[in-house]
C-alpha positions as CSV (number, residue, x, y, z in Angstrom):
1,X,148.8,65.6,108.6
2,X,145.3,66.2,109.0
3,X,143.3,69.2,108.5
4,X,140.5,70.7,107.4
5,X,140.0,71.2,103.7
6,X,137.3,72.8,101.2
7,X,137.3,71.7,97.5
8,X,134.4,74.0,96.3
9,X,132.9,77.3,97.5
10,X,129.6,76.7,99.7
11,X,127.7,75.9,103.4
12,X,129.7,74.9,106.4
13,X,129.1,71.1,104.6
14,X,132.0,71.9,102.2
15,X,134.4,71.7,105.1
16,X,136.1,68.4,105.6
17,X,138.5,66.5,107.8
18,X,141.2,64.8,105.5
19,X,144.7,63.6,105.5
20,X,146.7,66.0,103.1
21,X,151.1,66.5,102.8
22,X,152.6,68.2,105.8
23,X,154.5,71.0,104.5
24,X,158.6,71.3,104.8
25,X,160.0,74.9,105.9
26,X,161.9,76.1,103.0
27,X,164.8,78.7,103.5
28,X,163.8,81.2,105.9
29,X,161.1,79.8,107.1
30,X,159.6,77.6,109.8
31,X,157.5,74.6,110.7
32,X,154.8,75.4,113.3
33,X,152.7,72.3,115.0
34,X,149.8,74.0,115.8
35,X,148.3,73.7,119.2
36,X,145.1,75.7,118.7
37,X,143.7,78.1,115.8
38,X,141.1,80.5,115.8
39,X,138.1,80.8,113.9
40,X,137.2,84.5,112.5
41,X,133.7,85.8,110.7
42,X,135.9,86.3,108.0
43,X,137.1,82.3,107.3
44,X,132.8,82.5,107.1
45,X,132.6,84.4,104.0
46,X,136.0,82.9,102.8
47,X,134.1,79.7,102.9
48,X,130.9,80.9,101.0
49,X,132.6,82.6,97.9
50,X,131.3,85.9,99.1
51,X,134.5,87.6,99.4
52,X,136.7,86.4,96.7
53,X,136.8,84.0,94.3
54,X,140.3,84.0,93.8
55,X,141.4,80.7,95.9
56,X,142.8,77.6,94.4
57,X,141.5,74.0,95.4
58,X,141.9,72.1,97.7
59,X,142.2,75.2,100.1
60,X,143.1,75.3,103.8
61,X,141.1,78.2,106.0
62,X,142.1,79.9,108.7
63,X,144.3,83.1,109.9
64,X,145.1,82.5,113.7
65,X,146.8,79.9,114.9
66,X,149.5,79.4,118.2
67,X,151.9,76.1,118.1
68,X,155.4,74.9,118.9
69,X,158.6,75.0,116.3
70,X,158.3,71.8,114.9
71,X,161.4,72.3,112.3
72,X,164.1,75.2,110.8
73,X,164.3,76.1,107.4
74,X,168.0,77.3,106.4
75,X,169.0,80.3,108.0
76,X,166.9,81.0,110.7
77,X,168.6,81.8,113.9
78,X,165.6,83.8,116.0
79,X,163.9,80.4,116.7
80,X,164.5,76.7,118.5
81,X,162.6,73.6,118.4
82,X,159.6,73.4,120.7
83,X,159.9,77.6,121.1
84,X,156.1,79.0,121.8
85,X,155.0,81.0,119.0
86,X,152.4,82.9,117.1
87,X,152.3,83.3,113.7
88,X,151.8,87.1,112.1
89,X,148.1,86.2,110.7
90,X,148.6,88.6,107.3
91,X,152.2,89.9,105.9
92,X,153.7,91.2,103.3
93,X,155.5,88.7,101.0
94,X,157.8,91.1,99.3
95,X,160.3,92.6,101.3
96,X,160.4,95.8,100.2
97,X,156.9,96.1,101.6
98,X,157.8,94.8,104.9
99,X,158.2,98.5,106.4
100,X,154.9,99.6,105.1
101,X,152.2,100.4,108.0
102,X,149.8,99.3,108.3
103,X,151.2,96.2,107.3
104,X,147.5,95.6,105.5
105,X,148.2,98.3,103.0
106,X,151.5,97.0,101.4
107,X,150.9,95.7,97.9
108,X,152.2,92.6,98.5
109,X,150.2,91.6,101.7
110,X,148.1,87.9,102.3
111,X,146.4,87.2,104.6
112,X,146.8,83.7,105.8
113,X,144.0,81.2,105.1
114,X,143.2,83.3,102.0
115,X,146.3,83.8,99.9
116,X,148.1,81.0,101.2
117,X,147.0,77.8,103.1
118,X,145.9,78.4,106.8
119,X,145.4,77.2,110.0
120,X,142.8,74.8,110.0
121,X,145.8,71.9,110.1
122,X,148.0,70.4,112.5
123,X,150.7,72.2,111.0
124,X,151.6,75.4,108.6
125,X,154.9,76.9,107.3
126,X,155.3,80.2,107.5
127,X,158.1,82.9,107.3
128,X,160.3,83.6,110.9
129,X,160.2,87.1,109.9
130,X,156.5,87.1,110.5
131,X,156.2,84.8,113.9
132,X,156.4,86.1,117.3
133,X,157.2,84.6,120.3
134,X,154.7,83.6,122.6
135,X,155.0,85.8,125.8
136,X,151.8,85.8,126.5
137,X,151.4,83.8,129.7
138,X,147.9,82.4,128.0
139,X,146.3,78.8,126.9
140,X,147.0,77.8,123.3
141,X,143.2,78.0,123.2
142,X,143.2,81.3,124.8
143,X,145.7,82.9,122.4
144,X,144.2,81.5,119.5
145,X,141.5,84.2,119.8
146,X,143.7,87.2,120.0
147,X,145.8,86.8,116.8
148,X,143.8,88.8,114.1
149,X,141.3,90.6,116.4
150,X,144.1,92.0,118.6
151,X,146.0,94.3,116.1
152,X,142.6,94.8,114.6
153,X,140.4,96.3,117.4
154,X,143.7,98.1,119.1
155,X,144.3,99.9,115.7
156,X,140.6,100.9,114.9
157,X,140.2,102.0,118.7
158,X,143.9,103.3,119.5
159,X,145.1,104.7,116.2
160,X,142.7,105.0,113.8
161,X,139.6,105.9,116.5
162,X,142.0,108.0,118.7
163,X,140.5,107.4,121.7
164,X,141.6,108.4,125.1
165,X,140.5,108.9,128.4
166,X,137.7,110.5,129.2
167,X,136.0,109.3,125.8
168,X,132.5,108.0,125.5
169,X,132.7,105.5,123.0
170,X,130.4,103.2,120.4
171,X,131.5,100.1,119.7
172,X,129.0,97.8,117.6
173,X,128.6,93.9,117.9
174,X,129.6,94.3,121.2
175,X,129.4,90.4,121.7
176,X,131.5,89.3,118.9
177,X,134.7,88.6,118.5
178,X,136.2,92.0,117.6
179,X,133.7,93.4,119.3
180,X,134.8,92.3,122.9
181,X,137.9,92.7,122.5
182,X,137.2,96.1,121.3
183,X,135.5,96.8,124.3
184,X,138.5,96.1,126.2
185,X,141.0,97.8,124.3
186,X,138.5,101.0,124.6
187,X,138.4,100.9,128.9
188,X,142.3,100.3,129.0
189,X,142.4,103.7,127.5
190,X,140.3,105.0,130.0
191,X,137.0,105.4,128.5
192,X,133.6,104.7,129.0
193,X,132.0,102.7,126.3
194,X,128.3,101.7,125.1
195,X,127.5,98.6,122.6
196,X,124.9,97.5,120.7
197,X,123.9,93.3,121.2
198,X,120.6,91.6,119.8
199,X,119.9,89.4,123.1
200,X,119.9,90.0,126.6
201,X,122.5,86.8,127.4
202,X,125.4,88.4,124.9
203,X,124.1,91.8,126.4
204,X,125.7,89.4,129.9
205,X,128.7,89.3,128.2
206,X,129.6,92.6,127.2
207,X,128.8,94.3,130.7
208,X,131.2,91.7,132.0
209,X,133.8,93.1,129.6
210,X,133.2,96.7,130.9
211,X,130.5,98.4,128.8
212,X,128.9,101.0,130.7
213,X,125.5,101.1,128.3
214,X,124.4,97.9,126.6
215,X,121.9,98.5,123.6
216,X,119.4,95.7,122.3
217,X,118.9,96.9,118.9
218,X,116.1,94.7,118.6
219,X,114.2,96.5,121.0
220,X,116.5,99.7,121.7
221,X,117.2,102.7,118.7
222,X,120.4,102.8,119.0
223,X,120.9,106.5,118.0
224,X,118.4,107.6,121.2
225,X,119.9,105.4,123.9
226,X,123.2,107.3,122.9
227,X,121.6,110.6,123.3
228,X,120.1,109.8,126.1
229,X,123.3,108.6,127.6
230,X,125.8,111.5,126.5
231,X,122.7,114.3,127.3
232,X,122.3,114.6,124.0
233,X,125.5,115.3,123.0
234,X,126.7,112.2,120.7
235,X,129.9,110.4,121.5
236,X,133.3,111.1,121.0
237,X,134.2,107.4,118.6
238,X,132.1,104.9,117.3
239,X,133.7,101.9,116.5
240,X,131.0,100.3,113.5
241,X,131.8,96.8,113.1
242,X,129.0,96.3,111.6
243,X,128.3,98.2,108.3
244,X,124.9,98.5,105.7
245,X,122.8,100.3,107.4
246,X,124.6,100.8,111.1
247,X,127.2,102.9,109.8
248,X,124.0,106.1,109.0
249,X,123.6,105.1,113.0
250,X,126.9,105.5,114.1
251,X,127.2,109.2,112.3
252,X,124.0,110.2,114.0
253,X,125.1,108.6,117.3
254,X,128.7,110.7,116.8
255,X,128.8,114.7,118.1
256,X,129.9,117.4,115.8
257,X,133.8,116.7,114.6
258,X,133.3,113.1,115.9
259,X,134.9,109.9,114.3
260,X,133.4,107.4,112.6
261,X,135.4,104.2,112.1
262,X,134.2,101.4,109.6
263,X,135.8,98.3,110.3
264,X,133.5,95.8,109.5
265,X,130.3,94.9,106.9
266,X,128.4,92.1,109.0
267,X,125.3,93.9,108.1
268,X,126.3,95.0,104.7
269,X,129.0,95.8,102.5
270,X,126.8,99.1,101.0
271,X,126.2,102.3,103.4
272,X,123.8,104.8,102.8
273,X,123.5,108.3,104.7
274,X,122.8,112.1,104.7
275,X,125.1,113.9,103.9
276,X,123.8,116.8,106.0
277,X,124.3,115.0,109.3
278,X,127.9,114.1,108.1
279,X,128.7,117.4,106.2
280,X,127.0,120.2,108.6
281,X,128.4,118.6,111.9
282,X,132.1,118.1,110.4
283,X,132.5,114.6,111.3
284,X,134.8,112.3,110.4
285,X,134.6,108.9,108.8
286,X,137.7,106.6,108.6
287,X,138.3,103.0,107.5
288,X,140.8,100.6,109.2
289,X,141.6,97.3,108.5
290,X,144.0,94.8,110.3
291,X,146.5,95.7,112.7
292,X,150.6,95.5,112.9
293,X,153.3,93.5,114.9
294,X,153.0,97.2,117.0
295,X,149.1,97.0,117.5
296,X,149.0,93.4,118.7
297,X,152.6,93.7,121.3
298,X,150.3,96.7,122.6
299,X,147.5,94.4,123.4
300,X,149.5,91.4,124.6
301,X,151.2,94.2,127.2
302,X,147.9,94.5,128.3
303,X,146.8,91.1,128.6
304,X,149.9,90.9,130.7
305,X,148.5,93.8,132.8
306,X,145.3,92.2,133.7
307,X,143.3,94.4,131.5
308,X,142.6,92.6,128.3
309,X,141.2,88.8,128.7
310,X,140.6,86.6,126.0
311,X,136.8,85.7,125.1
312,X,136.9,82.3,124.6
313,X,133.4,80.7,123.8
314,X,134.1,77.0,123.4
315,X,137.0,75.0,121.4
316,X,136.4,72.3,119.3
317,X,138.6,69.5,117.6
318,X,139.4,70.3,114.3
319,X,137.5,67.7,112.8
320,X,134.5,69.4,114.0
321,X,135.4,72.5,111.7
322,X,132.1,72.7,110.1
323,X,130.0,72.8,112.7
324,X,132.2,75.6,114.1
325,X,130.9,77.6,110.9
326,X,127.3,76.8,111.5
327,X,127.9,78.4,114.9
328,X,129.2,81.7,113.4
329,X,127.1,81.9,110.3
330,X,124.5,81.0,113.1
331,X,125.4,84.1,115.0
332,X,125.4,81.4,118.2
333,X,129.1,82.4,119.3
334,X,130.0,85.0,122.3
335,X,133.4,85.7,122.0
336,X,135.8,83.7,120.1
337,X,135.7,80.2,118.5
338,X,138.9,77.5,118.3
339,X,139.6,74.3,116.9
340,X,142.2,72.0,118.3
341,X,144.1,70.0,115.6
342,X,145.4,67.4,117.9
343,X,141.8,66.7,119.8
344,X,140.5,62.6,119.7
């Protein structure tokens, strides 16, 4: 099969298109031929070195993925050949683990593309405990964005950020990936939601998506725009998908016993605040990771109900992986990007 394989650490360069074994599905698990799999921020750093080291060569990228049953392993029953489905992008591999939630806090949890080999192929093996059927009345392209930042933003918005109607809301990086899709998750809730961008065109994009107060940090202070727009009384959630120096932002932007939710370190993976505008005003800060089987059926339900849409920038062919990274590392991508393993 063919897919797109790193041998060393480095720029989007180290990514190349290469003919490499097509896996078998052992016992209990499953073949998948994959129609389309996303590309995440993370597979970025994965890429670089930046966020671990610990990945044996030749390595395969990638978390997302949707495809077709291409073959059984022994013992699987749930699934048929040519069935739609979407593989879990991050599981536990022991199964005493497999009730832990969130599923990103059992010990034994990978995620795909960076514990195991990933997506960026024409097909992967994976466990049938951990694949869903697709029911998602989407393109392979479309559903390829919703995999990892589905469970994600409904968890840091839903559960961890508790948000509910009548909420004003922060969300950072309102034009990325989990950003948009954040956005979304937030006005299905029934709030009203303002989010930072650094042009005017992804600024486009996120009013499409329902944000009632777009902020150019480039030219906007964040923390007065959301005074301004809550009459200077702070909002009830902000989402930070950002991290370094945003997250000091988001806990001024945040009224007295607000949450703060850290999901993200685009910007930096160190923090530093007052304490006195965290302590004094009781606020909260929280982390959240990714999502479970529960966050992402949430989201799909929702999807289905015409108020979540996939933000699909562009796809590419999969040997055109590397300059998929440029765009990201770039910071040239509104929305979602997606390779296509079966593309000319």
């Amino acid at each position: 099969m063919k897919a797109a394989v790193i041998r060393k650490f480095g720029g989007p360069e180290v990514l190349r298109y290469e003919d490499v074994e097509t896996p078998r599905p052992r016992s209990g698990h499953i073949l998948i031929k994959i129609l389309a799999a996303g590309v995440n921020r993370l597979d970025h750093y994965l890429r670089e070195g930046s966020v671990t080291q610990d990945v044996s060569f030749p390595h395969v990228l990638g978390s997302d993925a949707v495809g077709e049953v291409a073959d059984i392993g022994e013992g699987v029953e749930r699934f048929e050949i040519g069935d739609r489905v979407v593989p879990v992008p991050g599981y536990p591999t022991e199964e005493e683990d497999y009730d832990v939630s969130p599923l990103a806090l059992a010990p034994s949890w990978r995620l795909t593309g960076m514990g195991t080999w990933g997506t960026y192929a024409q097909f992967i093996e994976v466990p049938a405990r951990w694949t869903l059927k697709d029911e998602s009345g989407l393109t392979p392209e479309e559903l390829a964005t919703l995999p990892t930042v589905m469970p994600t933003g409904v968890r840091a918005v839903r559960v961890v950020g508790e948000v509910k109607e009548g909420d004003r809301v922060l969300i950072t990086a309102g034009s990325s990936g989990t950003g948009s899709l954040a956005i979304q998750v937030a006005k299905a809730l029934g709030a009203e939601v303002a989010t930072t961008v650094r042009d005017d065109v992804k600024g486009e994009l996120a009013e499409t998506l329902g944000a009632d107060l777009v902020i150019n940090t480039r030219r906007e202070n964040l923390v007065e725009r959301v005074r301004q727009w809550t009459d200077g009384r702070g909002v009830d959630v902000a989402v930070d998908y950002l991290g370094g120096d945003f997250v000091a932002q988001s806990i001024d932007a945040v009224k007295p016993r607000g949450i703060v939710v850290v999901a993200g370190f685009v910007a930096g993976d160190e923090a530093t605040f007052k304490l006195r505008s965290f302590f004094f005003p009781q606020k909260e800060l929280r982390g959240t990771m990714s999502g479970d089987v529960a966050d992402y059926q949430w989201g799909i339900d929702q999807v289905r109900a015409g108020h979540i849409r996939p933000v699909l920038d562009r796809a590419l062919p999969l040997r055109e992986a590397a300059e998929a990274h440029r765009l990201i590392a770039g910071n040239q991508v509104k929305g979602n990007l997606v390779l296509l393993p079966w593309a000319a």
